[in-house]
VEXKEZA-144905 format. One record per atom (N, C-alpha, C): residue number from 1; residue in one letter; chain; atom name; x, y, z. Coordinates in steps of 0.02 Angstrom, whole numbers, plus 50000, padded with zeros to 5 digits. Layout:
# residues N
{r NUM A A CA {X Y Z}} ...
END
This chain:
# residues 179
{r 1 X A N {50043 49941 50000}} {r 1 X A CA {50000 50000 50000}} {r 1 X A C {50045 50061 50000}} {r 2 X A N {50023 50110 49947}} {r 2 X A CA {50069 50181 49933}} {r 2 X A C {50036 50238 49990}} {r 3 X A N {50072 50283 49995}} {r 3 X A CA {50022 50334 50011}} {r 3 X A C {49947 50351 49960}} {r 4 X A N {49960 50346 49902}} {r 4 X A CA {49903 50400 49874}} {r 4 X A C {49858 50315 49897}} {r 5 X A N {49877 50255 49889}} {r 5 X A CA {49815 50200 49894}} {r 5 X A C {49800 50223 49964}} {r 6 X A N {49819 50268 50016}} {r 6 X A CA {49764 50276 50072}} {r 6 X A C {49724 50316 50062}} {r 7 X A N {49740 50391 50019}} {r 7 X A CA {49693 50428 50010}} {r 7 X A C {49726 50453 49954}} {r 8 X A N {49690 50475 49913}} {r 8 X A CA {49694 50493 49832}} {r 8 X A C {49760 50582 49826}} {r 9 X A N {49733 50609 49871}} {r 9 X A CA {49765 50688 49888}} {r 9 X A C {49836 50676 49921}} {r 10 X A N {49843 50604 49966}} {r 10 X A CA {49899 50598 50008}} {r 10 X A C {49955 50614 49979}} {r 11 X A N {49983 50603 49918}} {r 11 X A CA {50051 50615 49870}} {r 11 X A C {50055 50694 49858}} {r 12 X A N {49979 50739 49862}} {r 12 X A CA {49992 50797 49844}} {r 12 X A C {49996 50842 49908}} {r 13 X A N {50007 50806 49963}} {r 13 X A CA {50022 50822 50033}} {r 13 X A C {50054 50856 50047}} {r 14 X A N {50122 50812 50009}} {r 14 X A CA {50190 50842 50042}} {r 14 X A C {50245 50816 49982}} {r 15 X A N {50300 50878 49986}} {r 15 X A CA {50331 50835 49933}} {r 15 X A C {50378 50802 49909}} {r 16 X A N {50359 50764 49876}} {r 16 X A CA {50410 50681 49873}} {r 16 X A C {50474 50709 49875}} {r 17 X A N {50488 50618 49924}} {r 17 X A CA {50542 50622 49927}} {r 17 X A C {50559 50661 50009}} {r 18 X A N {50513 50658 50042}} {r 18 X A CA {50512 50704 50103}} {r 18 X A C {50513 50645 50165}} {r 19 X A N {50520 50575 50151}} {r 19 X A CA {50510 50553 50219}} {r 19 X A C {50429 50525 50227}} {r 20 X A N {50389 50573 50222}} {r 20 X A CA {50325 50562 50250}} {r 20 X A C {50295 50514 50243}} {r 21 X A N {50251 50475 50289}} {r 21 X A CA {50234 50415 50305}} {r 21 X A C {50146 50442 50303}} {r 22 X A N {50110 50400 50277}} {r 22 X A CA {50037 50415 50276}} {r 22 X A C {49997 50334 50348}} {r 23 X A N {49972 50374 50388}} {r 23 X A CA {49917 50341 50429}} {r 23 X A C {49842 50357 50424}} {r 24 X A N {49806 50279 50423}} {r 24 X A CA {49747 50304 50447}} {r 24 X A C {49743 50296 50531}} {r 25 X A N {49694 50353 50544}} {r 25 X A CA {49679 50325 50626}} {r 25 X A C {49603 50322 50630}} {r 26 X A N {49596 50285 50669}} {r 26 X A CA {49501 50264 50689}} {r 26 X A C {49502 50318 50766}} {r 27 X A N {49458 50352 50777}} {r 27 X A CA {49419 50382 50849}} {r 27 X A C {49378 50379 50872}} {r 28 X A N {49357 50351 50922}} {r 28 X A CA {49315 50350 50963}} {r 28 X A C {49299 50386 51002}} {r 29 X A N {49251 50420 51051}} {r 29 X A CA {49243 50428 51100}} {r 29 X A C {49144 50418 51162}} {r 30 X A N {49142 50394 51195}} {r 30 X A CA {49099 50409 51215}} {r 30 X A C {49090 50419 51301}} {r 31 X A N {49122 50446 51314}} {r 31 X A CA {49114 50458 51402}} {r 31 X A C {49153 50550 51399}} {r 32 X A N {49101 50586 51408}} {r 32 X A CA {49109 50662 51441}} {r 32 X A C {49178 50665 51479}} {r 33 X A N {49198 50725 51456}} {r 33 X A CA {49253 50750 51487}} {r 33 X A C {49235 50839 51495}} {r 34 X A N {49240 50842 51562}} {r 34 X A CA {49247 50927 51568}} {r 34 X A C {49208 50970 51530}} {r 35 X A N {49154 50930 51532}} {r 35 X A CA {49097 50976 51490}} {r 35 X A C {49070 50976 51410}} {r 36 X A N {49120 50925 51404}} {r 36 X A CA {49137 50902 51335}} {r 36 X A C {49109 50834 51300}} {r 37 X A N {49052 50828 51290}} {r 37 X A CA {49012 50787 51248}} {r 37 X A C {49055 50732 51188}} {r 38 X A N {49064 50669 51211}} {r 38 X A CA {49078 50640 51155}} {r 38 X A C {49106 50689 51071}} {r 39 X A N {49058 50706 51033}} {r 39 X A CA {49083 50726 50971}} {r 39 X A C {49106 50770 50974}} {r 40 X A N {49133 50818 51020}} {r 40 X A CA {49150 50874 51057}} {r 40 X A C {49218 50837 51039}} {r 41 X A N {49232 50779 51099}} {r 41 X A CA {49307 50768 51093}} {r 41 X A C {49331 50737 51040}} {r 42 X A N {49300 50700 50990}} {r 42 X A CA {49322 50677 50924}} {r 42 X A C {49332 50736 50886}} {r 43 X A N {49304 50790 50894}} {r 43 X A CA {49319 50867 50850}} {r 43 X A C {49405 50868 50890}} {r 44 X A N {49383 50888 50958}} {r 44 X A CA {49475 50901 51001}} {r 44 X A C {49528 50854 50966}} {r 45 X A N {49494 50782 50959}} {r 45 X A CA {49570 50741 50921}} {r 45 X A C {49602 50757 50872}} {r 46 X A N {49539 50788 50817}} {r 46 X A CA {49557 50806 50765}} {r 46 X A C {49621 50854 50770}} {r 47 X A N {49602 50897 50808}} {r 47 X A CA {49635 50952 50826}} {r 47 X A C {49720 50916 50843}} {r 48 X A N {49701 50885 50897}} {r 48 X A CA {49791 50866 50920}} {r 48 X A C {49807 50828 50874}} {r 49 X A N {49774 50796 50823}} {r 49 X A CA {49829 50749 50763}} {r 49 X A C {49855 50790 50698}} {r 50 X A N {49826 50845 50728}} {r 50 X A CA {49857 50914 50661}} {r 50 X A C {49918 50939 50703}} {r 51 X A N {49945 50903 50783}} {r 51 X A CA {50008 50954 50808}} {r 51 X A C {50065 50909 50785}} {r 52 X A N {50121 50947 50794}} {r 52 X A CA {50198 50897 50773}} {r 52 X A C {50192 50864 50826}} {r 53 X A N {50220 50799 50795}} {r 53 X A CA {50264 50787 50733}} {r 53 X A C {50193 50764 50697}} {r 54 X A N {50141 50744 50692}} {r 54 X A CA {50091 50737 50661}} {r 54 X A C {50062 50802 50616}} {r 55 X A N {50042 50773 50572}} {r 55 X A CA {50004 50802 50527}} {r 55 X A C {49926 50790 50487}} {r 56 X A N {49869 50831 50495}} {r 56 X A CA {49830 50798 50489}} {r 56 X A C {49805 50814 50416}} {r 57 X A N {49791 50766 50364}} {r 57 X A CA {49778 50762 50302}} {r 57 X A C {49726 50785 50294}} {r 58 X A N {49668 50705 50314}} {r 58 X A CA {49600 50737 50314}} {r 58 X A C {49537 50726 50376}} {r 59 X A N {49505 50735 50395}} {r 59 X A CA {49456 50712 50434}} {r 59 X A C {49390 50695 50417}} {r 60 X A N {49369 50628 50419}} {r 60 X A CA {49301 50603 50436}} {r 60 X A C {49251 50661 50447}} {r 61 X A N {49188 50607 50420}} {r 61 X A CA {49123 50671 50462}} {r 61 X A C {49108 50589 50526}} {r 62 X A N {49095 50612 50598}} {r 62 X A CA {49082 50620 50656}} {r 62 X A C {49012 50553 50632}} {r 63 X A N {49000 50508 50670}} {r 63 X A CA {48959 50462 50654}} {r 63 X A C {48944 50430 50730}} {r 64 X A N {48864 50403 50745}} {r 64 X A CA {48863 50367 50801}} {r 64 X A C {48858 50297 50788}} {r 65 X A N {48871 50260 50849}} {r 65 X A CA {48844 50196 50840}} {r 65 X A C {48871 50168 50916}} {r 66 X A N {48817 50125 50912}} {r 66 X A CA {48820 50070 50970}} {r 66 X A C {48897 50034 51007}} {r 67 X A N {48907 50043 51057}} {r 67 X A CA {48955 50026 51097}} {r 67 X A C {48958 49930 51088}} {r 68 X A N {49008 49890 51079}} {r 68 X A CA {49026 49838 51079}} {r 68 X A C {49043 49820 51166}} {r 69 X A N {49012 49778 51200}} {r 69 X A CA {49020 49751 51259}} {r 69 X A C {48995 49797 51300}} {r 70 X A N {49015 49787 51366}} {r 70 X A CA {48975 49823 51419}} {r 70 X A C {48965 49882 51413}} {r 71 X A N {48984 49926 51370}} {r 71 X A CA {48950 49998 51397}} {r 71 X A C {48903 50032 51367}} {r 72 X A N {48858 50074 51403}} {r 72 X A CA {48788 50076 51384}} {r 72 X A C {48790 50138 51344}} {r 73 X A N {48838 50172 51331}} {r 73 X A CA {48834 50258 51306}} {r 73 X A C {48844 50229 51219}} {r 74 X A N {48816 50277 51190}} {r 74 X A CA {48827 50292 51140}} {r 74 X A C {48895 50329 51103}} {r 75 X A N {48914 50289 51038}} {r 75 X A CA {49000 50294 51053}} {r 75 X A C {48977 50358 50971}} {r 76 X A N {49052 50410 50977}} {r 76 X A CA {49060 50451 50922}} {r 76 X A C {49112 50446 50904}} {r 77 X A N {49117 50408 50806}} {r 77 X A CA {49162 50372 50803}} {r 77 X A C {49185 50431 50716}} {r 78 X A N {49236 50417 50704}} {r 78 X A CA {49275 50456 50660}} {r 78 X A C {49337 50420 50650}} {r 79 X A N {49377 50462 50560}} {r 79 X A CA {49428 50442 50549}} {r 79 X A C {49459 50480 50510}} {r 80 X A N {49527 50475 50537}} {r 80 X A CA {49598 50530 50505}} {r 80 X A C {49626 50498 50461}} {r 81 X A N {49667 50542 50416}} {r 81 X A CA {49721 50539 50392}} {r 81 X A C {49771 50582 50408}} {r 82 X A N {49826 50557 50439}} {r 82 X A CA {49896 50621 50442}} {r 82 X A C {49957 50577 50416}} {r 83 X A N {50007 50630 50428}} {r 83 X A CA {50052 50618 50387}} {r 83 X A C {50134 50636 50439}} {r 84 X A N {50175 50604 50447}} {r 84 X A CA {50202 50623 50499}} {r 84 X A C {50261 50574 50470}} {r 85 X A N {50352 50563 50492}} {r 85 X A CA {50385 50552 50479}} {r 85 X A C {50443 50506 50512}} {r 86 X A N {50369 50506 50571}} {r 86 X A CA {50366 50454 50625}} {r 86 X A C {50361 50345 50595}} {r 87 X A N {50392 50314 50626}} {r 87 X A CA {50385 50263 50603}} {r 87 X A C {50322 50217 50649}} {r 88 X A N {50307 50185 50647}} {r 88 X A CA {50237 50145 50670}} {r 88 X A C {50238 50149 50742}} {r 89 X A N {50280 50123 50768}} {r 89 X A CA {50296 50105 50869}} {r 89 X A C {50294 50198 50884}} {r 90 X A N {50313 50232 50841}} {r 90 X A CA {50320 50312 50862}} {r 90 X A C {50257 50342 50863}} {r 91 X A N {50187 50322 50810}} {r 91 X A CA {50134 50352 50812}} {r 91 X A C {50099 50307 50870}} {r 92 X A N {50117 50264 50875}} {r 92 X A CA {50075 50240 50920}} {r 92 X A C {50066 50268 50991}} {r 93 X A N {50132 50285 51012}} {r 93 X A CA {50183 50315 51075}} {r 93 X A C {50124 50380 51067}} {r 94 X A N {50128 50404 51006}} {r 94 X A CA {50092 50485 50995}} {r 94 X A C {50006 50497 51009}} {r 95 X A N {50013 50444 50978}} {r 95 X A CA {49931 50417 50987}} {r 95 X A C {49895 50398 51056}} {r 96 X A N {49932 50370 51082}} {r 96 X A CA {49941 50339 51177}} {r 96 X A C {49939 50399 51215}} {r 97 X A N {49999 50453 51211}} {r 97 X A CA {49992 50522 51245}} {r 97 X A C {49933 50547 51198}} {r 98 X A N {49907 50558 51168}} {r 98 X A CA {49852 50608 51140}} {r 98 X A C {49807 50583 51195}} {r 99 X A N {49777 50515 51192}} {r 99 X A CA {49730 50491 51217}} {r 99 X A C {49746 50499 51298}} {r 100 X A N {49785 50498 51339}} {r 100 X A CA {49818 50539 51417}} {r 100 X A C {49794 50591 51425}} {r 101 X A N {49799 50641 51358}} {r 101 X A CA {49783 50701 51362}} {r 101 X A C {49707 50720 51374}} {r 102 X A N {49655 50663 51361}} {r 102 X A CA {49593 50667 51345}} {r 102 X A C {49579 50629 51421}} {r 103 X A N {49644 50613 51469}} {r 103 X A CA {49595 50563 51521}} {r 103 X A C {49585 50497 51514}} {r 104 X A N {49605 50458 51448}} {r 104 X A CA {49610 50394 51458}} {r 104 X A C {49639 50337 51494}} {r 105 X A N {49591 50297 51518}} {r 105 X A CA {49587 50261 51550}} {r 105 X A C {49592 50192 51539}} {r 106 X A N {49644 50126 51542}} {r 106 X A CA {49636 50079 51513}} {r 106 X A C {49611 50017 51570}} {r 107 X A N {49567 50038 51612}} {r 107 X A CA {49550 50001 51663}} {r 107 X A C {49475 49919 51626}} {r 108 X A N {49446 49935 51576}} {r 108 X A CA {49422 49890 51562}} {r 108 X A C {49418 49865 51491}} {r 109 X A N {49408 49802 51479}} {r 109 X A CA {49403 49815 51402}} {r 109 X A C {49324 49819 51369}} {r 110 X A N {49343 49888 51327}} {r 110 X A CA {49254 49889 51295}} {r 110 X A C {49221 49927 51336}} {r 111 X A N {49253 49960 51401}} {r 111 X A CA {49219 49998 51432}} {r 111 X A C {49199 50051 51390}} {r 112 X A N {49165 50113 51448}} {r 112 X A CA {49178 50207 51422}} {r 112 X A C {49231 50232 51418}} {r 113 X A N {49246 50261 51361}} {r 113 X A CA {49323 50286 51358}} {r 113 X A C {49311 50371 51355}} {r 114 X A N {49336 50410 51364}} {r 114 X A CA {49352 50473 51342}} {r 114 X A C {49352 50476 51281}} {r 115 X A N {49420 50432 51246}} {r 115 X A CA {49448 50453 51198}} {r 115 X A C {49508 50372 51172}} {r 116 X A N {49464 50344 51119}} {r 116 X A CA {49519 50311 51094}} {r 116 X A C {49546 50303 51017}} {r 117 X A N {49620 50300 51009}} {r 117 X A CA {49636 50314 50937}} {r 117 X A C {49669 50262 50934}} {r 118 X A N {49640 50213 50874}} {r 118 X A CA {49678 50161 50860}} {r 118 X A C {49729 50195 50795}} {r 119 X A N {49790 50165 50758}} {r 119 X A CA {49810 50138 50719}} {r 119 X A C {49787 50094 50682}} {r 120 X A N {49747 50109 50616}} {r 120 X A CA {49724 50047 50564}} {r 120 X A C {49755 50035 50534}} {r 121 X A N {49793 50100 50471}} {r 121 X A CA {49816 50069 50406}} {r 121 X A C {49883 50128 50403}} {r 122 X A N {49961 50088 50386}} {r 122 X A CA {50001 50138 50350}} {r 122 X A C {50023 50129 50289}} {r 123 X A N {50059 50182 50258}} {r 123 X A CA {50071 50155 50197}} {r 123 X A C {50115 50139 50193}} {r 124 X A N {50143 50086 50254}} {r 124 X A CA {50207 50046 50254}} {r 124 X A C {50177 49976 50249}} {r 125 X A N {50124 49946 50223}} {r 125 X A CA {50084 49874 50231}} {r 125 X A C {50069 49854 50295}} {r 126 X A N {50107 49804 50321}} {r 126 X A CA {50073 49767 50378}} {r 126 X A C {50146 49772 50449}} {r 127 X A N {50115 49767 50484}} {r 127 X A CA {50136 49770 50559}} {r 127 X A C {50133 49732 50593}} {r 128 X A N {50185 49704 50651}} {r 128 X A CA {50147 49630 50675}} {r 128 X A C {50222 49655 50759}} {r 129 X A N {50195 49664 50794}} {r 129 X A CA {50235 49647 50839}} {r 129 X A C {50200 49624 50924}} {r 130 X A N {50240 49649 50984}} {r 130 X A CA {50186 49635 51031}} {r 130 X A C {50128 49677 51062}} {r 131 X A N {50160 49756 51044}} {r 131 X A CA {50139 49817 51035}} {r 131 X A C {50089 49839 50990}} {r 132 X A N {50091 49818 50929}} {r 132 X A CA {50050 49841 50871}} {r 132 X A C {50038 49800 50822}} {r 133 X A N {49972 49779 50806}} {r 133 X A CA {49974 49744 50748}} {r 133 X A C {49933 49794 50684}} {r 134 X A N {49969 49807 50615}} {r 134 X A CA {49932 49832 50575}} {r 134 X A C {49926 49795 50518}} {r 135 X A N {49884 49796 50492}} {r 135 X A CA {49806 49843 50503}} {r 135 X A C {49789 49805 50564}} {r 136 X A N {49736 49865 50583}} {r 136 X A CA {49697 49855 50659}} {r 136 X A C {49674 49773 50644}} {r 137 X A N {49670 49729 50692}} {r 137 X A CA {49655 49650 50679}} {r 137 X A C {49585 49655 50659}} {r 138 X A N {49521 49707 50678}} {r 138 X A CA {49454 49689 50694}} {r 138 X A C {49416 49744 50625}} {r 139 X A N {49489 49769 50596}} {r 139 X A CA {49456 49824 50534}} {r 139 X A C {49412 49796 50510}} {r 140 X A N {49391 49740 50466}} {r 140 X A CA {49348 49700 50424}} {r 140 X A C {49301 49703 50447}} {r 141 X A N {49302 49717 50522}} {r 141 X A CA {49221 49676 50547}} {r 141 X A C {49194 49730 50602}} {r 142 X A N {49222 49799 50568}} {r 142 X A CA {49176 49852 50610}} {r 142 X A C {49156 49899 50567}} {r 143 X A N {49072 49907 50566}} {r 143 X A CA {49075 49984 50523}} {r 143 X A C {49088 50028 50548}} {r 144 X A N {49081 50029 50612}} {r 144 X A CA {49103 50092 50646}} {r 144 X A C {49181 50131 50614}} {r 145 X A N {49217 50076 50599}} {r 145 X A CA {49258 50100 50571}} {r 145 X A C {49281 50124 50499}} {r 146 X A N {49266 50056 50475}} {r 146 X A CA {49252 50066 50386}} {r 146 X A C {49213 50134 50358}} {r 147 X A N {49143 50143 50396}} {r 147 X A CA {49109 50204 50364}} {r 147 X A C {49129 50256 50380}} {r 148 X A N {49167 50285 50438}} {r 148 X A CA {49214 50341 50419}} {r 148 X A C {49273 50345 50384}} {r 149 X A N {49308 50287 50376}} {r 149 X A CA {49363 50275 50323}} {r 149 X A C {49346 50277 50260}} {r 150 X A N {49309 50239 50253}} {r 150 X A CA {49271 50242 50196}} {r 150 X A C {49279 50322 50178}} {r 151 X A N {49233 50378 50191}} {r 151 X A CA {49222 50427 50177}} {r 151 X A C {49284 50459 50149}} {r 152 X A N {49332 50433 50194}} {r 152 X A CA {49403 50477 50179}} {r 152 X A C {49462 50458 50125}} {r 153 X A N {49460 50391 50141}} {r 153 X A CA {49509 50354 50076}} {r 153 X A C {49471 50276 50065}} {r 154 X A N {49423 50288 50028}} {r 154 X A CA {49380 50215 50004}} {r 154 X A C {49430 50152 49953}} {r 155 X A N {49469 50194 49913}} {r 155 X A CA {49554 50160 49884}} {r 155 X A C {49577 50141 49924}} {r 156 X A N {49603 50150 50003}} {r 156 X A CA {49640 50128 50040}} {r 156 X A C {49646 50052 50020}} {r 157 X A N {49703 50023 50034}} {r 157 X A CA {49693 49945 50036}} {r 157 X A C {49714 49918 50091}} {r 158 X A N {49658 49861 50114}} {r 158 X A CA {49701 49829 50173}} {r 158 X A C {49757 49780 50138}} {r 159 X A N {49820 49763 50179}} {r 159 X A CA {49866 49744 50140}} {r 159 X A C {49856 49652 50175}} {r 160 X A N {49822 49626 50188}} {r 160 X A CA {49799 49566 50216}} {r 160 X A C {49758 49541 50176}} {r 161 X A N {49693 49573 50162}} {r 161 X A CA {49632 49549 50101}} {r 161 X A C {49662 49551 50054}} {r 162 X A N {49703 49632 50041}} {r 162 X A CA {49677 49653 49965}} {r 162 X A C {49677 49686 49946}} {r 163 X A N {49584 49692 49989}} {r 163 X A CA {49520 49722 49966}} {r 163 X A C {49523 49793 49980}} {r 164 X A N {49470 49843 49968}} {r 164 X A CA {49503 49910 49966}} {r 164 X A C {49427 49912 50050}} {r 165 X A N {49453 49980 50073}} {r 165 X A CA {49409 50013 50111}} {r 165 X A C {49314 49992 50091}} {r 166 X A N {49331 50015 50041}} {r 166 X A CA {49256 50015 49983}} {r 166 X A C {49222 49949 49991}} {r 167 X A N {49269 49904 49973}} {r 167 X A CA {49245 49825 49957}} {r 167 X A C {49241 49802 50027}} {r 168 X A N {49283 49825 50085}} {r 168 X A CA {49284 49794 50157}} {r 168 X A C {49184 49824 50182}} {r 169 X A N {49207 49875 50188}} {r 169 X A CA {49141 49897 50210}} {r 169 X A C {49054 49875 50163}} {r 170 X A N {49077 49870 50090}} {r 170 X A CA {49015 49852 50077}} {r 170 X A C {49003 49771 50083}} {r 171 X A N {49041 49736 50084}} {r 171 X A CA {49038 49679 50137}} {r 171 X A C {49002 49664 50217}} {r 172 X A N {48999 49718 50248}} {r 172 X A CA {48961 49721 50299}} {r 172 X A C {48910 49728 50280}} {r 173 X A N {48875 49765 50244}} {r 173 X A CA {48826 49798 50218}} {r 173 X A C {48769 49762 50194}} {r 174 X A N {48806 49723 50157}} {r 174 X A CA {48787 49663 50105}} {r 174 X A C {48755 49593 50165}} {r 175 X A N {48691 49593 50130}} {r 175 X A CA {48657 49543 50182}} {r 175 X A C {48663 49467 50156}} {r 176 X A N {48702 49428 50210}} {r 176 X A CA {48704 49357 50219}} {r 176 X A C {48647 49315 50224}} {r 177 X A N {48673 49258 50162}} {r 177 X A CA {48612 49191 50149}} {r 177 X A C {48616 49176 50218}} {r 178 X A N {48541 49170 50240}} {r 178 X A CA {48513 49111 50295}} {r 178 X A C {48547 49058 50321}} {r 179 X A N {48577 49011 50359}} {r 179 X A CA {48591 48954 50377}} {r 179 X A C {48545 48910 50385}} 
END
């Protein structure tokens, strides 16, 4: 996967030959902070993945949907593109403090979060360590994620399928024969 296969504009970013590394990131949030409503703080992320060493390409439009496992709030979910010159274990590190910054909490899994930013897709292919696996393992099988990706780089390719953003998500979509 190139940069422009994450998003079509990514090559006219910055210019070649510069280093720059293209990420997608997935956001979540659904638990209030300081007065601050869920889509409130997915707007704030936006914000800190535009500071150095990050750069933010493009942003998602803001989408709800249902929380996976115990928690009862309604989650506000979104997705970036930035561009940064950082290598994978480094955005993640970046990504980890952003989410500190928001109050996160890693006390349950699937709980209410403030604020969480995964790592899905770079345009370095695939990732595999004890720290990070890319693409995100569960991309295929969330719209929550796909339909804001979708929006932003539908070309993207996962480098595991294949298949592009487009084809992952209308796969969910697409209703399964009976058993």
């Amino acid at each position: 996967m190139n940069k422009a296969s994450i998003h079509p504009l990514a090559h006219d970013h910055r210019s070649p030959g510069t280093g720059e590394l293209i990420y997608a990131i997935g956001i979540g949030a659904n638990r209030p902070m300081a007065g601050m409503r869920p889509r409130d703080i997915v707007r704030a992320a936006f914000d800190a993945l535009d500071l150095a060493p990050l750069s933010l390409v493009r942003a998602s439009p803001i989408i709800d949907s249902r929380p996976l496992g115990p928690s009862a709030r309604t989650y506000a979910n979104a997705a970036a593109i930035v561009s940064t010159t950082l290598p994978p274990l480094a955005v993640l590190d970046q990504l980890q403090a952003i989410e500190r910054t928001f109050h996160r909490r890693r006390y349950r899994r699937w709980g209410a979060r403030t604020l969480d930013l995964d790592l899905l897709l770079w345009s370095g292919g695939a990732v595999h360590s004890r720290r990070l696996t890319v693409p995100h393992p569960a991309i295929a099988d969330r719209a929550f994620v796909l339909e804001p990706l979708r929006a932003i780089a539908p070309n993207a390719q996962d480098p595991v399928s294949g298949l592009t953003i487009h084809h992952l998500a209308f796969r969910l979509r697409k209703p399964s024969p009976a058993r």
